[in-house]
C-alpha positions as CSV (number, residue, x, y, z in Angstrom):
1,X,25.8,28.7,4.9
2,X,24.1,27.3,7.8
3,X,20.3,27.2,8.2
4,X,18.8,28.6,11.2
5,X,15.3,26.5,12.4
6,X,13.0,29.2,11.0
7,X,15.1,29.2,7.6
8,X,15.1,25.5,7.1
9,X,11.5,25.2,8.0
10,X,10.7,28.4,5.6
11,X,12.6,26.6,3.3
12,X,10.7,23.6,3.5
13,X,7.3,25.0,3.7
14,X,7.2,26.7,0.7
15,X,8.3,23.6,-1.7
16,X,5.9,21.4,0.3
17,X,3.0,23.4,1.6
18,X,-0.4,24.2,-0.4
19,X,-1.7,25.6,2.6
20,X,-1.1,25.9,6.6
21,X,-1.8,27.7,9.5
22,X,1.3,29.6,10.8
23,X,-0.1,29.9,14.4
24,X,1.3,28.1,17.3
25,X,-1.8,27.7,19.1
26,X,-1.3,27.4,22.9
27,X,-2.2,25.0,24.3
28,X,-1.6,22.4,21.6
29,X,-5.1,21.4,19.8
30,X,-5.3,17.5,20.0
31,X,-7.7,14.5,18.6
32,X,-8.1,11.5,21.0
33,X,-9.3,8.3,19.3
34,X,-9.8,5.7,22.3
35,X,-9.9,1.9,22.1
36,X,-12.7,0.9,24.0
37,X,-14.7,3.7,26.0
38,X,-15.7,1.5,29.0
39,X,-11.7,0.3,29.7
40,X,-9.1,2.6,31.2
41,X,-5.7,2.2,29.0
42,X,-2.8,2.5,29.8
43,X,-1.3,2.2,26.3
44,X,-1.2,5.6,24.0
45,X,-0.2,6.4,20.4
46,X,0.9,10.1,19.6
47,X,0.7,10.4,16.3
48,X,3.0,13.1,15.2
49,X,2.0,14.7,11.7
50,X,3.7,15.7,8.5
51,X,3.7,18.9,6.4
52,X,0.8,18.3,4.4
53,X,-2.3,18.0,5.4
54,X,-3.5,18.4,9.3
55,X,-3.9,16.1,12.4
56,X,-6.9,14.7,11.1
57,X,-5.3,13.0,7.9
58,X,-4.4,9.8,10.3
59,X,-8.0,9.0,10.8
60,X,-8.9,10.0,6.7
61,X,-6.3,7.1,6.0
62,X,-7.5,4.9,7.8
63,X,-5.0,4.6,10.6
64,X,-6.7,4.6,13.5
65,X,-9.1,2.5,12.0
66,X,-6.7,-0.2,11.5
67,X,-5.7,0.0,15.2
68,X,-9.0,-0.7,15.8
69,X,-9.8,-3.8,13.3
70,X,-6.6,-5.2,14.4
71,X,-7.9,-4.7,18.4
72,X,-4.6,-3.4,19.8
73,X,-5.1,-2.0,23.2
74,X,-3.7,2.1,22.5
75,X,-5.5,4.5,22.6
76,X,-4.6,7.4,20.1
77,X,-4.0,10.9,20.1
78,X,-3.3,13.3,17.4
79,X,-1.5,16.8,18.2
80,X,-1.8,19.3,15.5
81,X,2.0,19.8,16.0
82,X,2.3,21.8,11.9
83,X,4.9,23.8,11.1
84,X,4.7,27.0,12.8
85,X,5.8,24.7,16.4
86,X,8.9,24.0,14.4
87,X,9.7,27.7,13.4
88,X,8.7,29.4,16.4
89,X,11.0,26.4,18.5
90,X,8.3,25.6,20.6
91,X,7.4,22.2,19.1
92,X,9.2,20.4,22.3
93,X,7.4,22.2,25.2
94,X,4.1,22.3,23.8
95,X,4.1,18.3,22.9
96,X,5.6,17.9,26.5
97,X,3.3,19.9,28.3
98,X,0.2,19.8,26.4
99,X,0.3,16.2,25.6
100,X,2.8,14.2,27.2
101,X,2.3,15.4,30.8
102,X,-1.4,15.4,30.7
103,X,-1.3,11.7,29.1
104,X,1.0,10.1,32.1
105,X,-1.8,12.4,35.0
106,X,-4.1,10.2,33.3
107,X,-2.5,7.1,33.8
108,X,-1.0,5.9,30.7
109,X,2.6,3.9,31.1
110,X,3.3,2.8,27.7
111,X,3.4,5.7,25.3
112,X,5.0,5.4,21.6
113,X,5.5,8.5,19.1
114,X,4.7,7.4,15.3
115,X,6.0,10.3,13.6
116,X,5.5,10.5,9.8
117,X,7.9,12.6,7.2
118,X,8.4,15.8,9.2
119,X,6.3,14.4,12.6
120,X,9.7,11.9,12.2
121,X,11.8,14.6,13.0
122,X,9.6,16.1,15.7
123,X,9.7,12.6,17.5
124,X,13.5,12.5,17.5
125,X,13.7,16.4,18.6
126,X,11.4,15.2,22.0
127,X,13.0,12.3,22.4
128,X,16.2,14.1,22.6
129,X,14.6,17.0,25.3
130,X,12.4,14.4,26.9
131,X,12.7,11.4,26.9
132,X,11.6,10.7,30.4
133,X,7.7,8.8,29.5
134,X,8.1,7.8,26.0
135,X,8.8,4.0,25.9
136,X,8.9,3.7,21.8
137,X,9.3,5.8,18.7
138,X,8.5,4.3,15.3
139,X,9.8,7.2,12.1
140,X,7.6,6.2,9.4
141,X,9.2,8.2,6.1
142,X,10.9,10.2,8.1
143,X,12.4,13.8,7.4
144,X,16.2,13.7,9.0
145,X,18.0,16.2,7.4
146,X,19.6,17.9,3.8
147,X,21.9,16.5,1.4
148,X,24.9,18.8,2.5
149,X,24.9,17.2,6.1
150,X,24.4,13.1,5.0
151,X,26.9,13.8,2.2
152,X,29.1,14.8,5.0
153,X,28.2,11.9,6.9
154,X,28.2,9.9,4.0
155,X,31.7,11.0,3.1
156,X,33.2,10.4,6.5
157,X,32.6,6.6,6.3
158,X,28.5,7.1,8.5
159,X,27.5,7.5,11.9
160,X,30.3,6.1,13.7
161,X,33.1,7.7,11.8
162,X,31.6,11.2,11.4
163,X,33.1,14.2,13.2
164,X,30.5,17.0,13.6
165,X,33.4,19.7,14.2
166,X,32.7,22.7,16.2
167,X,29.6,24.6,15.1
168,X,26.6,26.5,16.6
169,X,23.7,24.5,18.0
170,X,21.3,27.3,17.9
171,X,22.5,27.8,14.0
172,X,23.1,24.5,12.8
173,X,20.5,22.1,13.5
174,X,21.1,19.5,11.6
175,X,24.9,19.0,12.8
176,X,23.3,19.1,16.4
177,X,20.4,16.6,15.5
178,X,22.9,14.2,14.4
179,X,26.1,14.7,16.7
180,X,23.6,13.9,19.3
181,X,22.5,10.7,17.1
182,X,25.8,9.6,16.8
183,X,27.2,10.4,20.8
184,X,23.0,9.3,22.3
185,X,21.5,6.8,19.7
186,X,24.1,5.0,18.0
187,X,23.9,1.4,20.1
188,X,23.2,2.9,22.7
189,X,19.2,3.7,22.6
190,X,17.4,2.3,25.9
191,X,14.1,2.9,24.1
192,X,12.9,0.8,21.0
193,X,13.3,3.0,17.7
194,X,12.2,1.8,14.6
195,X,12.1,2.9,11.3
196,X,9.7,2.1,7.9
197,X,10.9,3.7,4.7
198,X,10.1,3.4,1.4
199,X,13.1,2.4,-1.2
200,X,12.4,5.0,-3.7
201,X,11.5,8.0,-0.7
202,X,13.2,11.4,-1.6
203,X,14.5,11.4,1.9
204,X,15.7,7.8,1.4
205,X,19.8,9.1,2.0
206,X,18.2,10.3,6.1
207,X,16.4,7.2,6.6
208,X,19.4,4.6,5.0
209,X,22.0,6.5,7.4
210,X,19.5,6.1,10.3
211,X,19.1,2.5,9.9
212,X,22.7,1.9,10.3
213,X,22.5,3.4,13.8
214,X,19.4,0.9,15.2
215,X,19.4,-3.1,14.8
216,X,18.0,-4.4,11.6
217,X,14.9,-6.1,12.6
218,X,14.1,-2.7,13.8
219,X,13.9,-1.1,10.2
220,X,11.0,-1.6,7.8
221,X,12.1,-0.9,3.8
222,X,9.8,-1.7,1.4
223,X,9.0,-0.5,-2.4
224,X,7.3,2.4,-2.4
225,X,8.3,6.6,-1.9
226,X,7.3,9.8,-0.1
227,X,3.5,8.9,-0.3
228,X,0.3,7.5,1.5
229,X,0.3,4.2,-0.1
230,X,3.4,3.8,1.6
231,X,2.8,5.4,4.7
232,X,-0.2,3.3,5.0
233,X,1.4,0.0,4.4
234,X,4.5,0.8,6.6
235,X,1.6,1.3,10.1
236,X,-0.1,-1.8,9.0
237,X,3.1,-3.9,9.1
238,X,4.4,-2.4,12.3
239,X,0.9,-3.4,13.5
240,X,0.9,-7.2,12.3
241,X,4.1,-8.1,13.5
242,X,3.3,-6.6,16.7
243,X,6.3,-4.1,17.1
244,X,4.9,-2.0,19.7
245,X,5.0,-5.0,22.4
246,X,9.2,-4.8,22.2
């Protein structure tokens, strides 16, 4: 059976959510970390959250912090882009409107999405609708799908083999996420996308098939699973080698 959005995301919510707010606020609430007060940048990181915890959680772990000690020149902002954006399928026009836009009025010309787990998959779903001002995405742990669609994958030989068939966009997401991965991304990406994962992740199959579609020094794999530790030393490698200049 195919999932709609708001079943997948139901789905998902109640295996991995303790708590959440089920409100798609309009506009979008956001937290802006900036690099230096007294210097315009032009440089932006939207951090694009997971399930758990909130939009806050990236400053908690010490993630902006370590853009700071490190003294690369982004600013940072946070939308608190949870799970009702995903159900109620406005996730794309209030990022775009409430964060994106807004960001390029005030003069920013380098902007990268860092989604994590399920802010992975928000990234990809913009980047697919818009494109336009986002000059790099880097999908730390990200959530990319079910087993019943990468077994599909997986059985047709990957990416480039893979027929997606005829099917319904508005009911099957996933088919549509990744028929537009294969026909759109696949070799032929104009913007940088990268990819950290940890080995033992339960969303390792998504991430593996992902990293065949992108070149290899643009995927991070190291020891570790679906976790902070991991999370955490996946931004601070992306940071010392100095990915977002590419």
């Amino acid at each position: 059976m195919r999932k709609t959005w708001a079943g997948l995301f139901l789905i998902v919510s109640c295996l991995m959510f303790s708590s959440c707010s089920y409100f798609a606020n309009k506009p979008l609430k956001t937290l802006v970390y900036k690099y230096d007060t007294s210097v315009s940048s032009k440089n932006l990181f939207v951090f694009m959250r997971g399930l758990g915890g909130s939009n806050r959680s990236f400053a908690d772990a010490g993630m902006v912090e370590a853009v700071k000690v490190r003294k690369v020149p982004f600013d940072i902002i946070a939308p608190n882009a949870h799970f009702a954006y995903y159900s109620e399928r406005t996730l794309v026009e209030r990022l775009h409107e409430d964060v994106i836009v807004p960001a390029t009025l005030q003069g920013y010309r380098n902007i990268w999405l860092i989604g994590v787990s399920m802010g992975g998959l928000g990234s990809m779903l913009y980047l697919k609708e818009r494109p336009e001002h986002i000059d790099g995405v880097f999908l730390v742990v990200p959530f990319l799908g079910y087993d019943e669609i990468l077994n599909d994958i997986l059985d047709a030989g990957g990416v480039r083999s893979w027929q997606p068939g005829n099917y319904d966009a508005d009911e099957d997401w996933e088919r549509m996420f990744w028929h537009w991965i294969k026909d759109e991304v696949t070799d032929r990406s104009t913007i940088p996308l990268f990819l950290g994962y940890g080995k033992s992740d339960e969303y390792v199959k998504g991430q593996r098939l992902f990293s065949t579609v992108i070149p290899r020094d643009r995927v991070i794999a190291i020891d570790g699973g679906h976790d902070l530790a991991t999370i955490i030393s996946l931004w601070n490698r992306f940071l010392d080698r100095e990915l977002y200049r590419k």
